[in-house]
N, C-alpha and C positions, 0 to 999 in steps of 0.2 A: 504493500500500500504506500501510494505517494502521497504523502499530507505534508502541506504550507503551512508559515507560521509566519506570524509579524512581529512578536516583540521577544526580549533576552526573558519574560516571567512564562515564556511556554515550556514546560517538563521537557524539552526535545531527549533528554537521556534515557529517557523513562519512556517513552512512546517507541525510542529505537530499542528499545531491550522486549517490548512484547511487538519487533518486528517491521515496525513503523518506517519508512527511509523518509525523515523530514528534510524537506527544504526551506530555506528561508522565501520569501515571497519577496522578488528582483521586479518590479516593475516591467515591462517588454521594452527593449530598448528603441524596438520601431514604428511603438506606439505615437501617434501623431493627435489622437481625441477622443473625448469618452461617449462617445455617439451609447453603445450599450449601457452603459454605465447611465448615461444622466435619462434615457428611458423608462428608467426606473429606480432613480434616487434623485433626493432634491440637490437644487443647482448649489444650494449651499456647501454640498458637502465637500470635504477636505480631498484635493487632489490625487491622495496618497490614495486615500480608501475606491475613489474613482478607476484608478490603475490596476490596484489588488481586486477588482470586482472584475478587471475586461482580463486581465493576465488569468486569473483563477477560471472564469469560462472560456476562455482559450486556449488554457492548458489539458497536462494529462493528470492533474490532480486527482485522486481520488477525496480529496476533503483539507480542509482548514481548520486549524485551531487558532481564534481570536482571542484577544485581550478585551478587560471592559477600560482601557486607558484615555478613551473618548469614548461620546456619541457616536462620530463617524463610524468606528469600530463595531455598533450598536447599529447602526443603521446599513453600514454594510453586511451584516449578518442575514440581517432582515431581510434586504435584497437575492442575496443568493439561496437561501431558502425557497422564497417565493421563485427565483429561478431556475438551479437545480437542487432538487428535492433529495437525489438520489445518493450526495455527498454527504462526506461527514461533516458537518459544522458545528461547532462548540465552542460556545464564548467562556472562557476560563475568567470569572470573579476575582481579579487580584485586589489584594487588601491596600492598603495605601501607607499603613504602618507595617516595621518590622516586631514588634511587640512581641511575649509571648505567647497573647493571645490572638494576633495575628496571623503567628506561624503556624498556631493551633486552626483556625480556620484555613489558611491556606493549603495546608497537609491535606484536610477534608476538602477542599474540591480540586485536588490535585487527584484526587483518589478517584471523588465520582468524575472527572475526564479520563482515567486509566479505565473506569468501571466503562464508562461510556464508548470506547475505542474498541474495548475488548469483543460487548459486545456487535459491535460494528465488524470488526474484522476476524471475528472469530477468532481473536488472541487469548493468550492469556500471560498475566503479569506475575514475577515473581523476583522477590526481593536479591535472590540469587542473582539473576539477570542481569539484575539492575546494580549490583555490587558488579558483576566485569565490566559491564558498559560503563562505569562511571571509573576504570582500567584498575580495581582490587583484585587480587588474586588468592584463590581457594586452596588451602593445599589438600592432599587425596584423601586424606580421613575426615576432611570436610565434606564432600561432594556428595553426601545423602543427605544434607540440611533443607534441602526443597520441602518438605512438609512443614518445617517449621518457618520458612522465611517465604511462603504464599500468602500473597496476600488475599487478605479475610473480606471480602467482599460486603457480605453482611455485615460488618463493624458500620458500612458506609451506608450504605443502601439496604431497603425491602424491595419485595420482587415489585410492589405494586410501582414504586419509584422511577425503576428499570425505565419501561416504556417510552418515559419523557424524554431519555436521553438519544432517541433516534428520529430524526428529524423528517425523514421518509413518510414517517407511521403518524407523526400529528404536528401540526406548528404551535399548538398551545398548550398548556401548561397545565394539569387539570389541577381542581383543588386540593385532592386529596398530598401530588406531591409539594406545590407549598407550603400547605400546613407541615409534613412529614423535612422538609429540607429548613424549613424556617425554623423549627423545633431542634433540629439536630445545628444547624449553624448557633441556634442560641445556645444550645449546651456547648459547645466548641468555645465557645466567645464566654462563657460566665467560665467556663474550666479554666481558659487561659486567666480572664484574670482575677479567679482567687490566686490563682498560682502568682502571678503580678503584686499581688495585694501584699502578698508575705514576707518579699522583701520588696520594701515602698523604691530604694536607689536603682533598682533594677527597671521596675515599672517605667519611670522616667528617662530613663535613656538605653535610645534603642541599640541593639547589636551594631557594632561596625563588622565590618567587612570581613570575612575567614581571609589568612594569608592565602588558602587554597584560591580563592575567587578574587583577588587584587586583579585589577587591568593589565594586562601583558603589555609590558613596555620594550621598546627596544629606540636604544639612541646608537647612531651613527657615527664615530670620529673621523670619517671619511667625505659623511656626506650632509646635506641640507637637510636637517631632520623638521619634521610637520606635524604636529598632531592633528584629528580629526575629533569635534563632538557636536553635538546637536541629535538632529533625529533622525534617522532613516535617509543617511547619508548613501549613493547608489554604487557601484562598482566603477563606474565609469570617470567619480573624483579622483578615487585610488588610482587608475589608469592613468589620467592625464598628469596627475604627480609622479607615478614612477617611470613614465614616460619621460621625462625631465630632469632627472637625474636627483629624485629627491627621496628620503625615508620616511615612511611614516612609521614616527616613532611611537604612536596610539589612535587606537579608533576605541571611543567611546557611546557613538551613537547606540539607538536604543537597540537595533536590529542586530548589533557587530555580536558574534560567538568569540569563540575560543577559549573559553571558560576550563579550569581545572579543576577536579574532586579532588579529596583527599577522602574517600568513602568508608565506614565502619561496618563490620561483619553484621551486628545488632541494632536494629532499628537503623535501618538502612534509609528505605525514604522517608521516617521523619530526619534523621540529619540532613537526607538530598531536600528533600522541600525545604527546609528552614534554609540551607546553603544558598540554592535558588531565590527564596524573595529577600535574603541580608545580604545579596551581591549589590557591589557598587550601584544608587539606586537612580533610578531616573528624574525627570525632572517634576514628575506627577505626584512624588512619595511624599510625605509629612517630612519627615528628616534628611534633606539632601547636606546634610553637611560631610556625610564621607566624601562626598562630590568637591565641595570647597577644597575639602585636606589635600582630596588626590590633584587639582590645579594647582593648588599652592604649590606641591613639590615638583610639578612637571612642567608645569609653563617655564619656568627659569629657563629648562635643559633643551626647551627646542628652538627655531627659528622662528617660528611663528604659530596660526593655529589658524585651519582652516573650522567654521561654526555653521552648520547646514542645517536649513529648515526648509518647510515644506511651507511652499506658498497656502495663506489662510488660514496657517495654523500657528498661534501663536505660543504654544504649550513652553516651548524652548526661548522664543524671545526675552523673557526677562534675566532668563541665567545669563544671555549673553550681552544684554546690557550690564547688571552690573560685572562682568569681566571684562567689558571695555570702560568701565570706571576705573577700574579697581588693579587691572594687571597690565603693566609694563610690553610685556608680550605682544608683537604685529597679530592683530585677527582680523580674518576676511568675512564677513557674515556673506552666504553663498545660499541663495534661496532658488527653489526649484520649484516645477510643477508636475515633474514625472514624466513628463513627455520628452519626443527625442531632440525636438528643438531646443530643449532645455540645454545643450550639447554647448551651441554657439555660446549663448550665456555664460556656463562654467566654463569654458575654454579661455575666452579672456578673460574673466574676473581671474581666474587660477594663474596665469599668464604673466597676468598682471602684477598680482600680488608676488609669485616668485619676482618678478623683478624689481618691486621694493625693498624686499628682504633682501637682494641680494644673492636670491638660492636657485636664478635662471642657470642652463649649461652653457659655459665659456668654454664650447672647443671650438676647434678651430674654423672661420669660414671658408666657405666653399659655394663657387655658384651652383644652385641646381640644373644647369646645364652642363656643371659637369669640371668646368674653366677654373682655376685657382684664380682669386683677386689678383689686379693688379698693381704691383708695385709703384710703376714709373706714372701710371698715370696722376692727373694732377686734381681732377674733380672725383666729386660724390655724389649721389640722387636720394631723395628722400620724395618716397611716394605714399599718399596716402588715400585710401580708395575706403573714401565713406557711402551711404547708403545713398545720397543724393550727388555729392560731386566728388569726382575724383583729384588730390591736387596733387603738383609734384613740384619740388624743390632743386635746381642743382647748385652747390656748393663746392666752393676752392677753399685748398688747402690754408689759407689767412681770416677763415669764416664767415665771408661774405657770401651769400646769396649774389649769385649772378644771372639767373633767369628763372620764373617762377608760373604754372600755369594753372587757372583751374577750367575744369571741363563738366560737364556731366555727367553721371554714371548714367549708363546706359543697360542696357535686359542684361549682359554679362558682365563682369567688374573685371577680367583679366584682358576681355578687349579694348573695356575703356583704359585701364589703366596702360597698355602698349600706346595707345594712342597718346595720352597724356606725357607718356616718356620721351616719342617723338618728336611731339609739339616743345615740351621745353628743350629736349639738345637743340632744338632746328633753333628755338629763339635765342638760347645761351651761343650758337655757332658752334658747336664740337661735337664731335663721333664719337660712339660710341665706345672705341678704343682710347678713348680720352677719360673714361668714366670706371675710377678705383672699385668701387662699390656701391651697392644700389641694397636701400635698406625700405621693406614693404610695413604699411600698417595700416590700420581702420578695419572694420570688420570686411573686406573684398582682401585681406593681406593673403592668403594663405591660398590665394586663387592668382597668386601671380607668378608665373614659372624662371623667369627672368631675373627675378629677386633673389642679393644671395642673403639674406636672411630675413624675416621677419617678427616685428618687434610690437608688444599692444599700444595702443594708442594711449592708454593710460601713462607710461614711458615716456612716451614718443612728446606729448603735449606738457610733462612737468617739461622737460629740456627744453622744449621751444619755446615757452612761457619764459620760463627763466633766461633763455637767449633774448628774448626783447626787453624785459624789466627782470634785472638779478634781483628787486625787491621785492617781486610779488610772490607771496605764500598761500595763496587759496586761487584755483582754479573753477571758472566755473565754464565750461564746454557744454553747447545746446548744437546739437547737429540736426542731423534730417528724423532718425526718428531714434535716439537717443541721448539723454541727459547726463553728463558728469562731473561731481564738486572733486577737484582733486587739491589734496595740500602736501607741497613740498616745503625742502628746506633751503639751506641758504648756497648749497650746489646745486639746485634743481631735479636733485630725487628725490620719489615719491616716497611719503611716506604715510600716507589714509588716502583711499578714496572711495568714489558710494555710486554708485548708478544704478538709473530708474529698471525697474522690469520688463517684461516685451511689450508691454502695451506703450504707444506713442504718445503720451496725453506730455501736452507742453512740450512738446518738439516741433521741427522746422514741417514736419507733417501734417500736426495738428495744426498751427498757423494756416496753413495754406489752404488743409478744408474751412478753418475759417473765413477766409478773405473773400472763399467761390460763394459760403451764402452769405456773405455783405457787398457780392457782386465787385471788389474790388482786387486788385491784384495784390500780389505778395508785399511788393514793393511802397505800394500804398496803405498797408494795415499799420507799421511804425510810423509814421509822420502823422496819419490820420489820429491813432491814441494821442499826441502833442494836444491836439485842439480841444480836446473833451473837457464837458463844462459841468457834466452831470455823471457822478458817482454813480456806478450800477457793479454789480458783485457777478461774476460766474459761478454758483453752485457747485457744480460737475467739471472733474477735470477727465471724463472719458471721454473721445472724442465722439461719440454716436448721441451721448446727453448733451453734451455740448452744444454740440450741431443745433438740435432739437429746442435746448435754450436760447438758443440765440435767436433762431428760427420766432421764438415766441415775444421775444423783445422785438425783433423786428415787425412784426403784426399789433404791438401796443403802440407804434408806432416813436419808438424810443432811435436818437440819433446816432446813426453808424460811429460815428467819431467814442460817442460814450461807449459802446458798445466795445469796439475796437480796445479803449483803453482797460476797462474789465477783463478783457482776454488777455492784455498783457499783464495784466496784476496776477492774475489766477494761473499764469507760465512763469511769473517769479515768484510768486506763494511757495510751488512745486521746487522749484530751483531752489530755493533758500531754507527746503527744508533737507535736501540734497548737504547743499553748505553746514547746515550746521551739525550734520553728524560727523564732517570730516573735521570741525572745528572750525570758526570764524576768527581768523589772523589775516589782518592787510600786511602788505598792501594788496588789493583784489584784481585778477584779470578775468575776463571773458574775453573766450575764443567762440569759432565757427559758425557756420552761415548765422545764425541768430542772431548774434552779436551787431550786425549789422541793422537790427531791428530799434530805432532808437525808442519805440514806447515801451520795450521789453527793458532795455537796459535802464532805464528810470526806473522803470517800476521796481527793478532788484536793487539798483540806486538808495531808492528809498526804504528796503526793510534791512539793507547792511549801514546801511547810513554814512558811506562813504562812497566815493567818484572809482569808476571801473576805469581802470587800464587797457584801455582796446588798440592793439595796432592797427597798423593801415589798411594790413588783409588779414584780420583774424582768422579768413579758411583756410591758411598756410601755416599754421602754427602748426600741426602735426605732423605735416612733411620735415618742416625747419629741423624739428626735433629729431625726427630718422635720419636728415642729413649730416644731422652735429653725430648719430653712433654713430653712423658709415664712417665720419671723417676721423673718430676714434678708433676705429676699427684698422684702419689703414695707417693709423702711427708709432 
């Protein structure tokens, strides 16, 4: 039997000992939308649980064991019940304290999920089992102990109980086992805590962590070591770091195994259950302070920490606010939605972040055509292929910019971007053979074949910010359909920065459906905000509400110009809340196409309260900055 699992409080030792092969539940990596999924669950529900609903009916599962750690979890249950019947599904009641009478409930429906498995697959469970699976060893005048280490079925359950536990045979619950499990759960709960009662010091604080169950750590003295925590962190972050030449030196998300017993011949799964819920505990427990102990001593020892959450769920967000209060430590907060788009996302935030820290690979370049750079030549190229223009920069070895283009991107970014390389050799006057190195960025970078390396824009724009004003410390870049605050130091590496999700709300995007329903062009949405005489608010910064609101101010017959000027308050609202997780330190610049928007830049103007630093062509500030590593690259 194949059965899924989502969180580290599912018995997986104990379900493989009566036969089980569990799998953690991996999201589908090619998954693109919950089309099944939101058919038959509301649109509220958390992404994660969306994913685990379309992967689970399009796998070869035989059945899932659930947590109650959310709703979602609860409503996803729901769901595949009403859709396959014929699986196992079992939402496992984890307690929220580690107590002893916690452990005492938890043990008991550890028990009726082994009861419930058994009889589903016609298993059966025995403490023996469960002693090698968790890797004790029997020696030979042991090896008749099975009658005494079966477990007792009826301790847990009556026959009449049975029934409820197979999901096939009824979807509700009838009265008799209520009352019969509510009974038995309050005797479990009043046992544990007279047992609590008797010594009061015990009562109050809960078990830390067995040294068997500590987080497996491993640090690096060779390499960029990374921790990982948050939630239900996917395989694919692991990938892109150790693709990169980095260690992760812990994964602590909820989902992560590799857990170790230290098992006892006697009372076997009460020591595994209690092991199981006093492991290092999640963000949902009463007592996360073993969680606190284990950051204190682990952040020091790595580079940074990557902190992964699942979009719309914020279970994990406050643990990783206060650790960006409170720890010294680079962290990347890395928010997903389970889909495979999610891909481009973590690729540059991850990208990125390595290159703050520090912990990118320095080998050596090489064009991907094949060519070793060139020595003798005398120029650089810094191209940067964003979502709406493509720019490119060439740069001489004394740091001047000597011709500089921007273009369009057009349906492919590797076409546009050849072209924009032409355009600028042909205006700078030099060949090609003229040109040391050619460094790619913007999200079209990694679609350019020509490029000998490329570098994220996060990089790319501290450098070239810093190449026009060494004084400016806070970035704020608005392109075509993405947002980002970035703060450097006083060499112009990154060291925080924040950008918006895939939705385009307050980007060069969003403007431009705005300007088609006030029928005016791009060009004319920033100068027309200057004129505005009458205060009006944007509610909504999605761009299909948006639309919709504006839509309705327009029909109250409310004046483009005011209207114009509320769209740009409500793209620097957005912006400025950008800036202020990366920290608010002038002096300020804004880059790219936006920046050129002069109602927008007032408007952010007025909630930093200080004058933005705009160069001449803010859409080259990203190129600038690929040109300044090419040109380091080459010295």
């Amino acid at each position: 039997m194949r059965i899924g699992y989502v969180c580290k409080y599912v018995p997986t030792e104990a379900l493989e000992a009566m036969g089980a092969h569990m799998e953690r539940i991996e999201p589908d990596e090619s998954l693109v939308s919950f089309d099944a999924a939101e058919s038959c669950m509301h649109a509220n529900v958390c992404s994660f649980a969306k994913a685990t609903f379309e992967t689970v009916l399009s796998g070869n599962l035989d059945g899932i064991v659930l947590t109650t750690c959310c709703d979602s979890m609860r409503r996803l249950a729901d769901a595949l019940r009403a859709q396959a019947p014929n699986l196992f599904i079992h939402v496992l009641d984890v307690p929220r304290d580690t107590g002893e009478a916690a452990c005492a409930l938890y043990q008991r429906r550890v028990a009726e999920l082994l009861s419930a498995y058994g009889m589903f697959a016609n298993a059966t469970f025995s403490e023996k089992k469960l002693f090698a699976q968790l890797g004790g060893t029997l020696c030979p005048a042991e090896g008749t102990c099975d009658s005494t280490l079966e477990l007792d079925y009826a301790r847990f359950h009556s026959e009449a109980v049975r029934p409820s536990f197979r999901l096939a045979k009824s979807s509700s619950v009838s009265q008799s086992f209520a009352n019969s499990n509510q009974a038995a759960d309050s005797a479990a709960w009043s046992e544990g805590c007279e047992a609590s009662e008797r010594n009061a010091d015990e009562a109050v604080a809960a078990p830390r962590v067995d040294n068997a169950l500590q987080p497996q750590t491993h640090f690096s003295p060779a390499m960029p070591n990374v921790g990982i925590a948050g939630a239900r962190a996917n395989a694919e972050i692991k990938r892109i770091l150790e693709a990169r030449g980095v260690n992760i030196a812990f994964d602590i998300t909820c989902t992560n195994t590799g857990r170790r017993f230290a098992p006892r011949k006697t009372d076997t799964l009460t020591q595994y259950a209690h092991d199981v819920l006093a492991q290092l505990p999640c963000a949902r427990m009463r007592d996360i302070s073993p969680r606190k102990d284990f950051f204190d001593r682990a952040l020091p020892q790595v580079d940074g920490l990557v902190y992964h959450t699942v979009q719309f769920c914020d279970m994990y967000s406050y643990e990783y606010s206060d650790l960006k209060r409170t720890s010294s430590a680079p962290i990347l907060a890395l928010e997903t939605d389970c889909t495979a788009q999610s891909r481009g996302q973590m690729l540059t935030r991850l990208e990125a972040f390595l290159e703050s820290i520090g912990a990118s690979q320095t080998e050596h370049l090489e064009s991907q055509k094949g060519s070793p750079m060139s020595t003798a030549a005398t120029f650089v190229v810094g191209l940067d292929s964003g979502s709406t223009s493509t720019n490119a920069v060439i740069m001489n070895e004394a740091r001047e910019i000597v011709a500089s283009v921007v273009i369009k991107t057009g349906a492919k970014a590797g076409a546009s971007a050849e072209r924009a390389y032409r355009e600028v050799l042909e205006r700078a006057g030099i060949t090609p053979d003229q040109v040391a190195c050619t460094i790619a960025t913007g999200y079209g970078r990694v679609s350019i074949p020509f490029a000998d390396e490329n570098v994220t824009e996060i990089s790319c724009h501290g450098r070239g910010a810093h190449y026009f004003n060494p004084a400016v410390r806070t970035i704020l870049d608005i392109g075509g359909q993405d947002s980002k605050a970035i703060h450097v130091n006083a060499t112009g590496e990154v060291t925080d920065f924040a950008m918006n999700d895939k939705c385009a709300a307050g980007t060069g995007r969003f403007l431009e459906m705005i300007a088609r329903s006030l029928e005016i062009s791009l060009d004319e949405l920033g100068p027309a905000a200057l004129e505005s005489k009458k205060h009006l608010e944007i509610a909504s910064m999605c761009s299909v509400f948006a639309e919709s609101e504006v839509i309705s101010l327009i029909a109250n017959n409310e004046e483009k110009p005011d209207i114009a000027a509320g769209v740009c308050r409500a793209v620097a609202g957005k912006a400025y809340s950008l800036m202020r997780r990366v920290g608010l330190e002038g002096a300020y610049m804004m880059t790219g196409g936006v920046a050129q928007n002069p109602g927008v830049v007032r408007a952010v103007e007025e909630l930093i309260g200080e004058k933005l630093f705009i160069c001449e062509d803010p859409e080259i500030v990203g190129a600038t900055g690929a040109a300044l590593l090419a040109l380091e690259k080459t010295e």
